[in-house]
Backbone as CSV, one residue per row, in Angstrom:
resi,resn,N_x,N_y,N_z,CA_x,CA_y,CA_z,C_x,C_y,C_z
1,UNK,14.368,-0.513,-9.935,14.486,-1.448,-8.842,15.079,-0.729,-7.626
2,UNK,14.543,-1.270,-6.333,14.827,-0.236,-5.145,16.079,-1.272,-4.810
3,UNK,17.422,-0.588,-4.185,18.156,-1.051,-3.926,18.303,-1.697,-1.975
4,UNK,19.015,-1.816,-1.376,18.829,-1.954,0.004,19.120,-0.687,0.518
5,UNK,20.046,0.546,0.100,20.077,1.515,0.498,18.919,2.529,0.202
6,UNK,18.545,2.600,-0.701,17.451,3.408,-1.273,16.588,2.514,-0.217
7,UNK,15.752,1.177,0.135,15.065,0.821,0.901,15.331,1.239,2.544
8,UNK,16.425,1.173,2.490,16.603,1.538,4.074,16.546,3.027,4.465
9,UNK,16.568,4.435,3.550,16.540,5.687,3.496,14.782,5.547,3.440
10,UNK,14.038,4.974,2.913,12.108,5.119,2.705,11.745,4.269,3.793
11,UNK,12.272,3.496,4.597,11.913,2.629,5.851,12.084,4.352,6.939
12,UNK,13.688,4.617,6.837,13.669,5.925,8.060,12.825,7.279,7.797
13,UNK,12.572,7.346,6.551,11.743,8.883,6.226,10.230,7.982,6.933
14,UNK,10.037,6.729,6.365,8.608,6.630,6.977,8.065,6.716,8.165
15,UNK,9.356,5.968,8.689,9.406,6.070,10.557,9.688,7.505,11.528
16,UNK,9.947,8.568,10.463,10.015,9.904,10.761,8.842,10.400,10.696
17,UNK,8.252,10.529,9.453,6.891,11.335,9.396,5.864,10.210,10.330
18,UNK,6.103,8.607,10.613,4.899,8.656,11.313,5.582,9.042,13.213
19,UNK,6.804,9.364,13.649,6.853,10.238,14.860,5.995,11.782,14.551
20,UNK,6.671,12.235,13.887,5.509,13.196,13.703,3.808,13.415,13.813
21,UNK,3.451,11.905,13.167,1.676,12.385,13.440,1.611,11.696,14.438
22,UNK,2.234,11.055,15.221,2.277,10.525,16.376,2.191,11.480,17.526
23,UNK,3.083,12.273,17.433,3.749,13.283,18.459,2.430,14.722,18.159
24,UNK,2.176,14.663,17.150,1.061,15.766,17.053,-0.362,15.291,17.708
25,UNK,-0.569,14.064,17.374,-2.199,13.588,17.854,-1.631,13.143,19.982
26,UNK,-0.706,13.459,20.023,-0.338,12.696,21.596,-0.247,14.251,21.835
27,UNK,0.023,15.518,21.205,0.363,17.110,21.636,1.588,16.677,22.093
28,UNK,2.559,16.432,21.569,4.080,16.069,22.280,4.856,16.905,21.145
29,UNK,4.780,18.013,21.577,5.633,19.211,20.777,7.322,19.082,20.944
30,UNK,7.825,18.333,21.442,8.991,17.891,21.436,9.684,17.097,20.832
31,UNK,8.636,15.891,20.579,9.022,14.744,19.437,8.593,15.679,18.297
32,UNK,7.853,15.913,18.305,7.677,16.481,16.687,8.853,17.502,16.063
33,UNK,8.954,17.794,17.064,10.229,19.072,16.733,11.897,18.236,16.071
34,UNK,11.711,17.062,17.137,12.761,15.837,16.893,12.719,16.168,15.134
35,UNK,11.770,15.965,14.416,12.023,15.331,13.352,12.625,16.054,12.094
36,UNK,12.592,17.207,12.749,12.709,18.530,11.725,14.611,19.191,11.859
37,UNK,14.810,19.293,10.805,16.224,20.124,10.754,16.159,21.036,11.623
38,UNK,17.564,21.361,12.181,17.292,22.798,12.980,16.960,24.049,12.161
39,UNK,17.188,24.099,11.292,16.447,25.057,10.147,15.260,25.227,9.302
40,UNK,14.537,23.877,9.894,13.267,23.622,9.163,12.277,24.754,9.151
41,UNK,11.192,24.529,8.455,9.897,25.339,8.567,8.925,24.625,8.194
42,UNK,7.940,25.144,8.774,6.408,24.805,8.419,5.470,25.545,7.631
43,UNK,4.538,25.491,6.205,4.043,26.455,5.986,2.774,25.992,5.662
44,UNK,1.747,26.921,6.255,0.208,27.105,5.700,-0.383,28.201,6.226
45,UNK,-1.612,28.620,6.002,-2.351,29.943,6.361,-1.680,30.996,5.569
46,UNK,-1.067,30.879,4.363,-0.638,31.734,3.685,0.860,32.615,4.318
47,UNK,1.144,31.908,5.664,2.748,31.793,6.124,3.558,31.008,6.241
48,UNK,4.921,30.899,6.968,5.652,30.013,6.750,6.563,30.317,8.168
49,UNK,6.514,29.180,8.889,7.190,29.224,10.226,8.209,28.871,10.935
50,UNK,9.330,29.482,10.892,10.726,29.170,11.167,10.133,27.865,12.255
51,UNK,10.824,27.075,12.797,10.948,25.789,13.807,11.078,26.838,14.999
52,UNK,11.080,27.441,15.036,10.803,28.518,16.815,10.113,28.346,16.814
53,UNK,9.161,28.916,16.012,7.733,29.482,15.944,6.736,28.133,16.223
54,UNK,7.400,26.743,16.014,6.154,25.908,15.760,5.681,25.335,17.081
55,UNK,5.539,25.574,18.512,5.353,25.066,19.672,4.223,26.303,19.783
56,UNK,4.187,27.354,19.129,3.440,28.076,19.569,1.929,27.941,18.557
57,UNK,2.568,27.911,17.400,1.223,27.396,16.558,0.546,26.079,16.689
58,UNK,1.245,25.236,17.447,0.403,24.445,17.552,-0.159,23.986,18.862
59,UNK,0.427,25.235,19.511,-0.542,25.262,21.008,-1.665,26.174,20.628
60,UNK,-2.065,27.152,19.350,-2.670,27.455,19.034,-4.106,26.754,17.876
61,UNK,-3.425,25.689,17.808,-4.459,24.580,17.032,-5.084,23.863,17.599
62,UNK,-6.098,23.394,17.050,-7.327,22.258,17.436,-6.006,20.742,17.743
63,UNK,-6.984,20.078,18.618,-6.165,18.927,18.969,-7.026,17.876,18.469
64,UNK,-6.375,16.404,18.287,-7.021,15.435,17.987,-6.315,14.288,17.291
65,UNK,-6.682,13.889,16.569,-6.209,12.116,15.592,-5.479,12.864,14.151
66,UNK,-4.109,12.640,13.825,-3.350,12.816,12.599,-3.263,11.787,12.032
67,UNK,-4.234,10.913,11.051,-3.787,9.799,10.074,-2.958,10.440,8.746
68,UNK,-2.121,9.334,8.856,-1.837,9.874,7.337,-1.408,9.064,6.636
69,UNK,-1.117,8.941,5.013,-1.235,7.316,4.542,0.711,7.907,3.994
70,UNK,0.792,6.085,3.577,2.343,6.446,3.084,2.443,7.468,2.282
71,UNK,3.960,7.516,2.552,4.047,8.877,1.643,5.120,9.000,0.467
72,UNK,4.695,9.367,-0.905,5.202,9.337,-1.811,6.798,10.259,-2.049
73,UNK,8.074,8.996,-2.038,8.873,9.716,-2.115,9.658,9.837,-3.181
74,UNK,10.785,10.775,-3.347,11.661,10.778,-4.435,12.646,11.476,-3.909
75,UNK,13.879,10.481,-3.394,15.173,11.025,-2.897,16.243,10.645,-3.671
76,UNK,17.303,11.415,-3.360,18.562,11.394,-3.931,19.560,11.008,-2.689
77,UNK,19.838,9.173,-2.379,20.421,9.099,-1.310,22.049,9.396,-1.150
78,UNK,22.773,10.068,-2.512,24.196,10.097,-2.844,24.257,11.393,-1.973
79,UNK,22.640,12.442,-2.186,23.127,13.616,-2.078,22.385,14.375,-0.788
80,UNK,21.981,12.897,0.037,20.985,13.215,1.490,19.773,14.333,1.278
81,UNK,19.169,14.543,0.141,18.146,15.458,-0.208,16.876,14.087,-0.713
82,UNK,15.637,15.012,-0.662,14.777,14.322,-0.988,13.399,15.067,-1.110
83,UNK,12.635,14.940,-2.117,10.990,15.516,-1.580,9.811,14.499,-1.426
84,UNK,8.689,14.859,-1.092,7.776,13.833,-0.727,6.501,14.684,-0.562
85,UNK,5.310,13.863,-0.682,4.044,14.236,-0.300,3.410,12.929,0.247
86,UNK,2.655,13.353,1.440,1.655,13.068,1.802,0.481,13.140,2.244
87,UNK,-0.558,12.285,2.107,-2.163,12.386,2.450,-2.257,12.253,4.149
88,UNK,-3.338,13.167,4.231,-3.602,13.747,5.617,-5.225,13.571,6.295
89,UNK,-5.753,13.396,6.728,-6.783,13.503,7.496,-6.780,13.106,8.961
90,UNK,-7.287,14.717,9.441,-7.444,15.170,10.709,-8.380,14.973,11.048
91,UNK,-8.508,14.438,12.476,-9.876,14.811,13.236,-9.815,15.199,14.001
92,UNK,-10.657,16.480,14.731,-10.568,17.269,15.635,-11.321,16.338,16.858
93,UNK,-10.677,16.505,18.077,-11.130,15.409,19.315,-12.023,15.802,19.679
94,UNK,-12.455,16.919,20.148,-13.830,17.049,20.488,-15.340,17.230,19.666
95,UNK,-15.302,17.755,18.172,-16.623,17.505,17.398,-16.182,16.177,16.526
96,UNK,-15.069,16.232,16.646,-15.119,15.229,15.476,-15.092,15.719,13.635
97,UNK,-14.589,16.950,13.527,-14.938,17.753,12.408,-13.388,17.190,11.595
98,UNK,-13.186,17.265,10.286,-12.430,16.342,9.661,-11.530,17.456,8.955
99,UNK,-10.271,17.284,8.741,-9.785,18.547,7.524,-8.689,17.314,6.745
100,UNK,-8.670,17.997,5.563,-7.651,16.817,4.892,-7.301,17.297,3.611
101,UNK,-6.569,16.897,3.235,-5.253,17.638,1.963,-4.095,16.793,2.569
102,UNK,-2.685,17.418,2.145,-1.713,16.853,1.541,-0.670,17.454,2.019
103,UNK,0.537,16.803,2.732,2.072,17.239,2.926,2.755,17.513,1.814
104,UNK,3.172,18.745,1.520,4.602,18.588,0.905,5.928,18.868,1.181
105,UNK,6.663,18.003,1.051,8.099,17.857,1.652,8.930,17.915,1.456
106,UNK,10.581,18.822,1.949,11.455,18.282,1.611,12.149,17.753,2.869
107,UNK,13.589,16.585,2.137,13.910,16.499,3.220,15.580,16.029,3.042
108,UNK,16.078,16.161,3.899,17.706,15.963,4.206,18.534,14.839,5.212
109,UNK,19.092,14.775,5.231,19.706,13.516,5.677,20.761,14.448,6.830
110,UNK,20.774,14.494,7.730,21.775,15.593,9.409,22.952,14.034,9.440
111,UNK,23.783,14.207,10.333,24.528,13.252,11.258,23.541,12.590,11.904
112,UNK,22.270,13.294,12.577,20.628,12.160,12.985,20.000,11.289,12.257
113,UNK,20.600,11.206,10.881,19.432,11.178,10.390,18.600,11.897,9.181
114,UNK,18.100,10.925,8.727,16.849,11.666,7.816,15.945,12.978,8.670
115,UNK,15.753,14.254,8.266,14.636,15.303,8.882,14.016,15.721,7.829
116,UNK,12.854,16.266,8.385,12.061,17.254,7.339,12.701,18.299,7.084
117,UNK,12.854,18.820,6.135,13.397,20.192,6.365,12.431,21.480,6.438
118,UNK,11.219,21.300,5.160,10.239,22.010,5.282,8.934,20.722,4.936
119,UNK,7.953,21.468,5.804,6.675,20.946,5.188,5.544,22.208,4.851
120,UNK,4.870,21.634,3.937,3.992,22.484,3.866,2.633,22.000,3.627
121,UNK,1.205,22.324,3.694,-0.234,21.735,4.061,-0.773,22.443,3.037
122,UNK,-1.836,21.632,2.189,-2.616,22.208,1.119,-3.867,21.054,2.040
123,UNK,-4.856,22.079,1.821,-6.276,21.436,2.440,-7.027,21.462,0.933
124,UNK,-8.003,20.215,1.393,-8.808,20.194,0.416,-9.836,20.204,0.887
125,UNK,-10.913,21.238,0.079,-12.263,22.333,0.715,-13.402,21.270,-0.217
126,UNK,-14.644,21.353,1.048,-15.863,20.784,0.450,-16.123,21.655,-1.012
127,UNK,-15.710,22.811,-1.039,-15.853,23.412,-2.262,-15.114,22.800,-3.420
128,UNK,-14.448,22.506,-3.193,-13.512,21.834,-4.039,-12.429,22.335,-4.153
129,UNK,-12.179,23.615,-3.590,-10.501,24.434,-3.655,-9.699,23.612,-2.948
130,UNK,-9.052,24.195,-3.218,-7.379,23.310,-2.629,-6.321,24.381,-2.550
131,UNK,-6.255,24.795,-0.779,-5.221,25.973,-0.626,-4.575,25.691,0.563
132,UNK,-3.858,26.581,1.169,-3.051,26.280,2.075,-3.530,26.818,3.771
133,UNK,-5.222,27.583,3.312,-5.497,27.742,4.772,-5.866,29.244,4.802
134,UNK,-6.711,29.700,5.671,-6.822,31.130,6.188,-6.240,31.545,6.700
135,UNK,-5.687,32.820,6.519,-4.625,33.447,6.748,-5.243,34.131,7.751
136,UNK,-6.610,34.548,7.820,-6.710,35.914,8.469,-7.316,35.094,9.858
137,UNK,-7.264,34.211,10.743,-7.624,33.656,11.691,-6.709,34.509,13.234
138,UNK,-7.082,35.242,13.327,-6.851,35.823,15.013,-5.785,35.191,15.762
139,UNK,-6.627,33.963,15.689,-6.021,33.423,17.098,-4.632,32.449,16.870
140,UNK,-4.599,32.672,15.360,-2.736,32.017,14.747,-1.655,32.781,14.924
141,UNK,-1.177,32.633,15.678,0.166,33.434,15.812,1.130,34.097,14.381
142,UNK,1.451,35.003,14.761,2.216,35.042,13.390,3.700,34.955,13.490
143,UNK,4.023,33.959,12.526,5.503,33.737,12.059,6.326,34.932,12.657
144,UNK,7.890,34.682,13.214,8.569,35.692,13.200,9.826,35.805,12.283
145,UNK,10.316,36.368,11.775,11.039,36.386,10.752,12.463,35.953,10.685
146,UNK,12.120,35.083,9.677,13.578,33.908,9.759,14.906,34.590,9.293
């Protein structure tokens, strides 16, 4: 049984991750940054990106629509930790081309607030693989070392 505290900690993680796909489909690299620990990271393409690094990768990404459905959590509210996954589908604004897989999360509880601390992106391929992305893409910046 969910208690009112345990309910009120999955009301603010929800209202966090949806600033996030909010702030990503609007390109508002500032709110998004809001949501993340100052120590957070981001990882896919077979790297992992200190929170410096992430204004630049995602001035380096396709722009467009971030849906994403609730997201499955399991926190520990005694001990402000928590992990989570969620479902993703992107659409890119100008073809309209779709990518989609899955968040995984952890996350912490600051003096702000609930943040992400890390996320990380597993895509799921018309092939049927399920990975975290091409690494060898040019035009992705690379991580600088945390």
């Amino acid at each position: 049984m969910v208690d009112q505290a345990q309910l009120s900690d999955i009301t603010e993680i929800e209202q966090l991750l949806a600033r996030y796909a909010v702030g990503m489909t609007m390109d508002d690299i500032d709110s998004v940054m809001e949501v993340f620990t100052t120590d957070g990271s981001y990882s896919a393409f077979g790297d992992t990106y200190p929170l410096v690094d992430f204004p630049a990768l995602v001035a380096a990404a396709p722009k467009g629509l971030f849906m994403v459905g609730t997201p499955a959590l399991d926190l520990d509210g005694a001990a402000g930790t928590g992990t989570g996954r969620q479902p993703l589908c992107f659409v890119e604004q100008t073809t309209h081309d779709m990518r989609i897989g899955w968040y995984t999360d952890t996350y912490r509880r600051t003096d702000a607030g609930w943040r992400l601390h890390t996320r990380s992106m597993t895509f799921l391929r018309k092939s049927g693989v399920r990975d975290s992305g091409r690494p060898h893409d040019p035009s992705r910046p690379q991580p600088t070392a945390p």
